[in-house]
N, C-alpha and C positions, 0 to 999 in steps of 0.2 A: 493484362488480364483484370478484369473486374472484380472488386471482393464479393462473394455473398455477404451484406450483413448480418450479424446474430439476432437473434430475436430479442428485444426487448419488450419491455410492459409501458412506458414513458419514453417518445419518440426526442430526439433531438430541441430543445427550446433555443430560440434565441439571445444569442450574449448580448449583453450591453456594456458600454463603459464610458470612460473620457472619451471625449472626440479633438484631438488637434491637427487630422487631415488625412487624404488619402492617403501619400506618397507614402513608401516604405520607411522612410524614415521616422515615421509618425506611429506608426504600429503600434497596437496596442491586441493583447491578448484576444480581446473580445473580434476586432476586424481579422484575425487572423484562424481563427477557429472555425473548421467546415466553410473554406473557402473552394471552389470550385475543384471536384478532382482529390479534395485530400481523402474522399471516403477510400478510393480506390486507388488510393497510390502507392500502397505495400502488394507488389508480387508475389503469387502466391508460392508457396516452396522457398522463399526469399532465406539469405544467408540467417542464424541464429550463432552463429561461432562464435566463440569470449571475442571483443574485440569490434566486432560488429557492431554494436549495440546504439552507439550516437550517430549513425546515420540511417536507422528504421524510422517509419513517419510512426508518431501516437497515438493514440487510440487511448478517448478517455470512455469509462465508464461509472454510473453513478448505483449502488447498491444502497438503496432507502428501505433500509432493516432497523428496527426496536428489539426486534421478539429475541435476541440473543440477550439483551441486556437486560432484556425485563425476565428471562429464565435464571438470567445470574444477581440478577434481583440489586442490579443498579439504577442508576437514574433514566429514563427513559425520554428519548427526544433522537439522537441521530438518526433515525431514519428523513431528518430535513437536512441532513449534511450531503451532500450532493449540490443542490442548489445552493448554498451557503459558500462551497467553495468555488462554484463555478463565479460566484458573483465575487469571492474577492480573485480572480484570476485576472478576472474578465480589463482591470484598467491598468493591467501590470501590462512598462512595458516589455515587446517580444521582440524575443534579441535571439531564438533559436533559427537555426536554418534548415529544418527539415518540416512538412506538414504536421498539423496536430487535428484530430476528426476530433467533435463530440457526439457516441454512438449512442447514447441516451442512457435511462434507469432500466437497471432490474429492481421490481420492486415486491419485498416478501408480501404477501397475503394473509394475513390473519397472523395466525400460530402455525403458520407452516414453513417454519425457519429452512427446514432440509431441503422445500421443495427450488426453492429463492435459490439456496447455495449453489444446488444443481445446476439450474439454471443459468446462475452466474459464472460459474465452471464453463461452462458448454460456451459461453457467448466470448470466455479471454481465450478458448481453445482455439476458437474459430481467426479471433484477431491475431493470435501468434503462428496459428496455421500458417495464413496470410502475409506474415513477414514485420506484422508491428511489433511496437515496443508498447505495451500495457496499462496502465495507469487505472485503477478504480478508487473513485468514492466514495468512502464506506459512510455511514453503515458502523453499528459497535465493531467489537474486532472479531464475532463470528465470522465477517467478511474475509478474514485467514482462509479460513477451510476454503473456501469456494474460492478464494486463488490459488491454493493449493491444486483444487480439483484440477483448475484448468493447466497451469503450468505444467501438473506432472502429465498431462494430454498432449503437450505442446512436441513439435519436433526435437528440440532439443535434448528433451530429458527420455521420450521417446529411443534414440540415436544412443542414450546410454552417456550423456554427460553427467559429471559430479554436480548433482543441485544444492546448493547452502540456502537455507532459510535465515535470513538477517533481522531480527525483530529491536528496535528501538523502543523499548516499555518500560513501566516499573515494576510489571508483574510477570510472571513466566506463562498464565496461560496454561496451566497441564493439569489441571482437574479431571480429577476420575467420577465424572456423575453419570447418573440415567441418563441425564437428556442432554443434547450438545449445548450449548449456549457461550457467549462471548469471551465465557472461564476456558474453555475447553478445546481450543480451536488446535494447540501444538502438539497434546495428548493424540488426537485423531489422528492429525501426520505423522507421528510417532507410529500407531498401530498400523497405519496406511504403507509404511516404508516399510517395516516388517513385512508385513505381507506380499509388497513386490519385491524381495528381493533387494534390498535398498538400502544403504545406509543413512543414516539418520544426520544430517548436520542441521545442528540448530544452536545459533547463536544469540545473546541478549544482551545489551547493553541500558543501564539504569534502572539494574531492578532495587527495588527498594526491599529492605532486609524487614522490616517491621508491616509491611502489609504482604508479606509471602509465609504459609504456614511452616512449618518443618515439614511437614508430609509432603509439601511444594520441591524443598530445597532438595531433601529427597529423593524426589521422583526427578529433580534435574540430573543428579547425581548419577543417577541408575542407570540414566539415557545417553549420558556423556554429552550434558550440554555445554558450553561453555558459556560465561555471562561475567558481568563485571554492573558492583554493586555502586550506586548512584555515588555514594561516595566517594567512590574510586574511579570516578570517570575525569580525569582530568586530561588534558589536549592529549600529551604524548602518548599518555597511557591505553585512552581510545583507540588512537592513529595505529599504536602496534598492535591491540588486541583486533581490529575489523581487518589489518595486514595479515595480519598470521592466517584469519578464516578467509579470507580472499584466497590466500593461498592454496588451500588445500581445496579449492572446489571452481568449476568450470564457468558454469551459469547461478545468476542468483534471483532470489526474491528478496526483497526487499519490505519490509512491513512496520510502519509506524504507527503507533498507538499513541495518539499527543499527550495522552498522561505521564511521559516519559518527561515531561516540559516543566519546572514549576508553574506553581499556578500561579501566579505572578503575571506569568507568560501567558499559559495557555488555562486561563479559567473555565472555559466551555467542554468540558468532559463530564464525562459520567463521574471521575472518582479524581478529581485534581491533587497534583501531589504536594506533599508539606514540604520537599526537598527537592527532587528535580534535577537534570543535566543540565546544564544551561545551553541557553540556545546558540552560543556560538561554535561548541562542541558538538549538538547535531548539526546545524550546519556545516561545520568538518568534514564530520562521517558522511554525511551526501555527496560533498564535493567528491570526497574520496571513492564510494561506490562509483559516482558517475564516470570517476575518470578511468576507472579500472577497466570499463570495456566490458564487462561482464552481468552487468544488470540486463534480466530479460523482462521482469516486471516488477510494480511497485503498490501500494496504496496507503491510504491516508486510513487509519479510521479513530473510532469513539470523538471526533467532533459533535457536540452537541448545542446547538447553535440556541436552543434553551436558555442557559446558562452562561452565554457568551459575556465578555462587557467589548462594550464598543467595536465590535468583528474580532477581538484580538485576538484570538483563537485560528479563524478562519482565516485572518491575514499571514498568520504566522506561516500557517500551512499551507497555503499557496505560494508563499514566499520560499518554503522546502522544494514544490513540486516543480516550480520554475530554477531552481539549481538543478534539480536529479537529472532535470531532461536538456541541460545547456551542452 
């Protein structure tokens, strides 16, 4: 069966990269991307069971949004993160064996941060409708909400499975403001779960204790979030606290916020951290979500290709997305 595809604002561009030959051996992210047939190669009604999850074809998507981060009154630029990481994906080699589409940008319009989310909602409903495995390029981390929107759309969570929200940041995310913005994206699924009926699981790994207010820690408190503070993220300690909430939930999102990263690592963000997880600890927790079987979608965001030095930012984070999806 043929996919519908979702509607985007920015169609499909072509990838580029190293060229060392056709054969499969040679493969390179870029020759492998929107090869014949991967648009439509997830069935629609296709399995979402935990378990499932590394043999659905991909489905990337690029959300080129500022206006969250310029509401939360950070540095302003990821809305060019999309192209940033398609380019560092693009010479990496590709060593998965299942299709990978690139479906193209949603891209916000002006100040109209809600209408973008919506939109972006609607277009990963359509692709998990359809049987893929998700991927969006954010985008500040407003781009939460709007994979929220979609996932809780999706059949899976539809059908009444446990959803865990898995966020890699230094900050929690749960601002109580007038207006939604990049602060504010976990607070929303918070009220959003209440209201269907729904338990609330939201986990954080690297939050940093001096850039979270009290009224933060708080309101994690209230919600029963669980989180573990940067300084306390060392290998084991990771490995059992993302065990323990794998545990107790069916299907998951997945959400990275590279400021989770020293900046060291990852200088290209809106708000780079003084202290950071190191990156062979997220690297861990990816391998570990991947191999769980239970990832239904993922995304990158607050890349701010601005601020980058030398791609390192954007290489880092292609080098994430090519584990998640192995």
């Amino acid at each position: 069966m043929s996919l519908q595809l979702p509607a985007v604002d920015v169609p499909p561009q072509p990838w580029t990269g190293r060229f060392d030959g056709d054969g499969p051996g040679h493969r390179r992210w870029w020759q492998a991307v929107n090869q014949p047939g991967n648009a439509t190669a997830g069935a629609a009604g296709a399995d979402v069971e935990a378990g499932a999850a590394a043999g659905r074809p991909v489905a990337l998507l690029g959300f080129a949004s500022d206006e969250g981060v310029r509401r939360n009154k950070g540095r302003t630029g990821a809305s060019a993160a999309p192209a940033a990481l398609r380019k560092a994906l693009g010479p990496l080699a590709f060593h998965l064996d299942r299709p990978v589409s690139d479906i193209g940008d949603v891209a916000v319009a002006g100040e109209d941060l809600e209408a973008g989310q919506e939109r972006l909602g609607r277009a990963v409903a359509c692709l998990l409708d359809a049987g893929h495995q998700t991927v969006v390029l954010g985008g500040g981390h407003e781009t939460a909400y709007a994979s929220y929107l979609g996932v809780t759309a999706s059949p899976a969570v539809r059908d009444g499975q446990r959803l865990g929200v898995l966020n890699l940041d230094a900050h929690f995310d749960l601002r109580d403001e007038p207006m939604p913005s990049s602060g504010t994206p976990f607070l929303q699924m918070a009220r959003a779960e209440a209201d269907a009926g729904r338990e609330f699981r939201y986990a954080v790994v690297g939050i940093s204790e001096p850039n979270n207010t009290r009224v933060l820690f708080d309101t994690a408190d209230k919600l029963g979030v669980r989180y573990l503070l940067d300084e306390d993220c060392d290998a084991d300690r990771v490995r059992g606290f993302v065990a323990a909430f794998l545990a107790d939930i069916d299907v998951l999102y997945l959400t990275i916020d590279l400021d989770v990263l020293p900046a060291a690592v990852a200088p290209g963000v809106s708000a780079p951290a003084a202290y950071g997880v190191p990156l062979p600890v997220i690297s861990a927790v990816c391998r570990q979500v991947a191999q769980s079987g239970k990832l239904l979608h993922l995304d990158v965001a607050e890349l701010n290709p601005a601020f980058d030095v030398d791609g390192r930012t954007a290489k880092t984070a292609a080098r994430l997305i090519n584990t998640l999806l192995r």
